[in-house]
N, C-alpha and C positions, 0 to 999 in steps of 0.2 A: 904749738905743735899738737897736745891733745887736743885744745878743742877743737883744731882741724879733723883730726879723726874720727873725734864726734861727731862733728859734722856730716862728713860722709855717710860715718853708719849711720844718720837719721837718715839720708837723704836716700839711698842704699831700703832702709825700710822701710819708708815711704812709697818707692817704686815699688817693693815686693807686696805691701798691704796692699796697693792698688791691684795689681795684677789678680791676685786670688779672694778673700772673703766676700766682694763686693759684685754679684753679678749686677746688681742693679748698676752699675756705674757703666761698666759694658755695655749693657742693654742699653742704656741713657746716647753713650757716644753712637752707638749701632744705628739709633735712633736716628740720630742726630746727619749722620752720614746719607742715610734714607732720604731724607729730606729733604739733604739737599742733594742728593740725584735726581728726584722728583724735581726741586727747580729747575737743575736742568736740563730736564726731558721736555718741561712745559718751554723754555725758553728756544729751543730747538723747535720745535709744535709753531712758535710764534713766525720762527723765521723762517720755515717753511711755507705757508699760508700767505 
């Protein structure tokens, strides 16, 4: 039973430490999404052509 708890509350400040100290990790996923829109704009581009 406690260390279900503990569980949670790591898991619990895990999500919260990701959400705020870390812009670069944001930035990193932001990135990441960019990307792959750019794949596919170029793959649309392809099958237009």
């Amino acid at each position: 039973m406690f260390l279900k708890i503990l569980h949670l509350l790591l898991l619990n400040y895990r999500k919260y430490a990701l959400q705020q100290p870390y812009p670069d990790l944001r930035r990193k996923k932001q990135e990441g999404r960019r990307k792959k829109e750019e794949k596919r704009e170029r793959e649309r581009e392809k099958e237009r052509r």
